[in-house]
N, C-alpha and C positions, 0 to 999 in steps of 0.2 A: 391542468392549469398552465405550467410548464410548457408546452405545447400550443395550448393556444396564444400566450404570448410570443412565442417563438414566429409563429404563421402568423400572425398580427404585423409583427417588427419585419419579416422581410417578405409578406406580400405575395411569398410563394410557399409552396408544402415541401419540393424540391430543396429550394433553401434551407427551407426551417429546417426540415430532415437531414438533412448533411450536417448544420451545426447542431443535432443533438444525435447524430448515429444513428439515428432510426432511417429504415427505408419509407419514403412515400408513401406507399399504402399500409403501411404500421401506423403514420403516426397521424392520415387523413380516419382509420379508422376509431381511434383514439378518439379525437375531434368530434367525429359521428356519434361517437357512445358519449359524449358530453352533452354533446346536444338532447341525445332523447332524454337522456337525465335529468336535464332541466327544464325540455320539453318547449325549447325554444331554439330557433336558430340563431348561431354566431358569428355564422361567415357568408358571406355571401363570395361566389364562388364564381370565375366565369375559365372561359378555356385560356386565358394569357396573364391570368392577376386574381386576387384573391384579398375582399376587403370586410371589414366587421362588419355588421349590423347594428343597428343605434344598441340591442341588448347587448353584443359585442364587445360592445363600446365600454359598456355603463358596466360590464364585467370587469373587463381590462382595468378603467381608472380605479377601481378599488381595490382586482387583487394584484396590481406592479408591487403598490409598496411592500405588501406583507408578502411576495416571493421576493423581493431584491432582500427583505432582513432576513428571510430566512436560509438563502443562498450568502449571506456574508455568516450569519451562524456557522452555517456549516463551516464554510474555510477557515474561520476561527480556531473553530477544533481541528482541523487537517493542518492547520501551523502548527498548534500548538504541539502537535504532534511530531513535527520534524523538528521543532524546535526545542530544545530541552526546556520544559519549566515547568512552574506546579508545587506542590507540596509533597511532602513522602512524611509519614505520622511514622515513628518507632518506637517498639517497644523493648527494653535490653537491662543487664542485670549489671551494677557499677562496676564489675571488675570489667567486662566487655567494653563500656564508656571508656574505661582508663585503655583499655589493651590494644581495642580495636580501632574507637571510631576516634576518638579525642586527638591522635598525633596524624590522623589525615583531617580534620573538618576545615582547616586554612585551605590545604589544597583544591579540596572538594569546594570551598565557596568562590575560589578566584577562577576557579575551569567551569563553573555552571550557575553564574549569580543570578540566574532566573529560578533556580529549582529553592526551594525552603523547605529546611528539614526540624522538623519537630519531633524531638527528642524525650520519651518518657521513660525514663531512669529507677528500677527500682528489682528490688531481687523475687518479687510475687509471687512468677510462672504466671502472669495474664496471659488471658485468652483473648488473642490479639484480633480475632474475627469479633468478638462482643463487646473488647475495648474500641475500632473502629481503629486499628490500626493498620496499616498495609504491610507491616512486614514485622519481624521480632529477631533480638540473636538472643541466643542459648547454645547454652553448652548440650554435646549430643545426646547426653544421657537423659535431657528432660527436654527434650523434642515435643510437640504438639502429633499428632495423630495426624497424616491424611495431608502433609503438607511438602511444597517442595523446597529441598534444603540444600543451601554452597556453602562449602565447606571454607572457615575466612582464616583460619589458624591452623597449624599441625595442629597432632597432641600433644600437650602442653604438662611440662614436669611438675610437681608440685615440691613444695621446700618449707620446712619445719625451722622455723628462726627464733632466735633471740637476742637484744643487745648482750655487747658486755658487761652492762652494770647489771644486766639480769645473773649471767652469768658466772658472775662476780662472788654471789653466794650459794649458788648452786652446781652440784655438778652436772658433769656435757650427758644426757640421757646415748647408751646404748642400742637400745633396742625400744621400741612401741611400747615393752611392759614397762620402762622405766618413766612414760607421763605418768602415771599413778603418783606419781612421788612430786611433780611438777605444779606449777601456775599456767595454765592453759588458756587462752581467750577463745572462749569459744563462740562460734556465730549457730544462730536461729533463723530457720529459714520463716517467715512474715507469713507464707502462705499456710502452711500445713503447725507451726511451731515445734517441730522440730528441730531437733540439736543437729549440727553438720559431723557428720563423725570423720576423723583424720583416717582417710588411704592410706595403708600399706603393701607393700609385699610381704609375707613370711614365708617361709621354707615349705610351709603347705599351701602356699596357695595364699590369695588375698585375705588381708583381714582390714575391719575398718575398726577404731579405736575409739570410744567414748572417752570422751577429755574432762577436767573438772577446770576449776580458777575462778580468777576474781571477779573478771568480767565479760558476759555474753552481749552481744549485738547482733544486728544485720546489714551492718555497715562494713564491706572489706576494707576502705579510707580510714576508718576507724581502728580496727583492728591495728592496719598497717601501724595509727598513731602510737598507740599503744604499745606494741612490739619493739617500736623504737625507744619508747620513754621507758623501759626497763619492765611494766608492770607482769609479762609473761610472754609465754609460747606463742608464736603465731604459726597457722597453717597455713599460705596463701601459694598462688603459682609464679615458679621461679622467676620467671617473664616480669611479675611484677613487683618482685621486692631484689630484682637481681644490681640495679643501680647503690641500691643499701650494702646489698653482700660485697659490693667491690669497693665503696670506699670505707668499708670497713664499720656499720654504722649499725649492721649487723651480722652475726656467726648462722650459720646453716649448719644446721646436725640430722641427722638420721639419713645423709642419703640416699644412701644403698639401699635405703628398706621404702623409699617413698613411691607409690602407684601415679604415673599421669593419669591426666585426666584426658577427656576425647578430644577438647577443644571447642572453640566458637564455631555456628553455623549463622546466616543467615537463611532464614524460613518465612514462607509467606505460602496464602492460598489460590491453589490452581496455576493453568499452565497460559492459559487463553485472555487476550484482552489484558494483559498487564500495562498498567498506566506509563506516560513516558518519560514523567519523571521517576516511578519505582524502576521502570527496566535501566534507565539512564543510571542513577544510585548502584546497581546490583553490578552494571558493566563495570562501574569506576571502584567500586572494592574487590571485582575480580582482576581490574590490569595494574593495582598498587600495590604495591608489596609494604607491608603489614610490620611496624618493625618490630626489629626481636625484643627488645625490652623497652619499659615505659620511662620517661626520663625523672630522674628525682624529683623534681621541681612540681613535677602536676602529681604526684602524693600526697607532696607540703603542703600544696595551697590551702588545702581545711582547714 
């Protein structure tokens, strides 16, 4: 169809064929196979020029319009392509929000205000292919299966805090076997219900530590509040209660004995056909650099 409008518009096969790459006898025999297809002829053909036929004709006026929309479709998407924009769905666990993405999204929205990032916040482990996401971060240890991952954090320390008014009537814990004796807040993982058990090192080798106390959650914002207001232990990564530990808002105990953890990955599926605003997103948290700790202020705001 392509083709015979082309021979239509400049009257010669030579032409038409030069503006669409085809040689002459490629794209006269194209022409040919259309004609017996519809078992009619097109063109009327002579040795110096080349003109429809009233069927030609009455082809041409009906299919211009539906190839001129379907050739701006296309270039539609071939812009949209060079052009950063679009959507990018994710799916990430609140400490990643607070760690990762929260102290870049100003950046990220004034360098690419065509791209929109839709943000699904919650500590689950969804399966980001069934949720209809294009990409997830997770820490390495709970990776998806069969996915490709960058790596957006070192490994990341973890840090066993408490206020001083916690403090205040209890004493500093030595060692892992000393939580026994403590208020712990512990968190529950939403997907499985599972208790998180606190990393250690010990002298043989890793242990993880079952916690008790007053109050469980799966909120790390939470936690964090909590740890501040005196009511107990918190576990969380250094990174994110490190602005607390310096002005003094909270003490860090145990840690020599505490296990990092792997760190934040972003993950998403396959290698091929990645959208341009996911590939556009993936570029721009590989060339910023990620800061070391989260500022007090986006803790508080809960």
């Amino acid at each position: 169809m392509t083709g015979l409008l082309a021979v239509a518009k400049e009257c010669s096969f030579r032409r038409a064929a030069k503006r669409l790459g085809l040689s002459p006898s490629a794209l006269s025999h194209t022409i040919r196979a259309l004609e017996e297809r519809l078992g009619t002829r097109l063109l009327n053909r002579t040795t110096r020029s080349v003109f429809p036929t009233e069927a030609g004709l009455a082809l041409i006026q009906r299919i211009e319009p539906a190839i001129a929309e379907i050739e701006s479709a296309v270039g539609e998407v071939g812009d949209s392509q060079r052009q950063p924009a679009g959507r990018v769905r994710l799916n990430l666990p609140y400490l990643a929000a607070n760690l990762v993405l929260a102290p870049l999204l100003g950046r990220f929205a004034e360098t690419y205000p065509n791209i929109r990032l839709e943000l699904s916040i919650d500590d689950a482990l969804t399966d980001v292919v069934a949720g209809g996401f294009d990409a997830g971060i997770r820490a390495g240890e709970r990776l998806q299966q069969d996915m490709v991952a960058i790596r957006l954090t070192p490994t990341l320390d973890m840090a066993v805090v408490g206020a001083p008014s916690y403090f205040s009537r209890r004493e500093v814990p030595r060692t892992p076997r000393d939580l026994g004796d403590h208020a712990c807040i512990n968190y529950r993982w939403a997907a499985t219900g599972a208790l998180y058990r606190w990393p250690f090192n010990g002298p043989d080798g890793p242990i993880d530590v079952t916690v008790e106390g007053p109050l469980t959650v799966n909120d790390t914002d939470v936690i964090l509040a909590a740890a501040l207001a005196g009511i107990g232990l918190a576990c969380l990564p250094h990174r994110f209660v490190a602005p607390h530990i310096d002005s003094g808002r909270l003490l860090r105990v145990l840690e020599s004995w505490c296990r990092p953890f792997s760190g934040f990955f972003l993950y998403y599926p396959g290698h091929r056909n990645i959208p341009v605003a996911l590939r556009t997103f993936i570029h721009f948290l590989r060339v910023n650099d990620i800061p070391a700790t989260v500022p007090a202020s986006t803790s508080d705001s809960r």
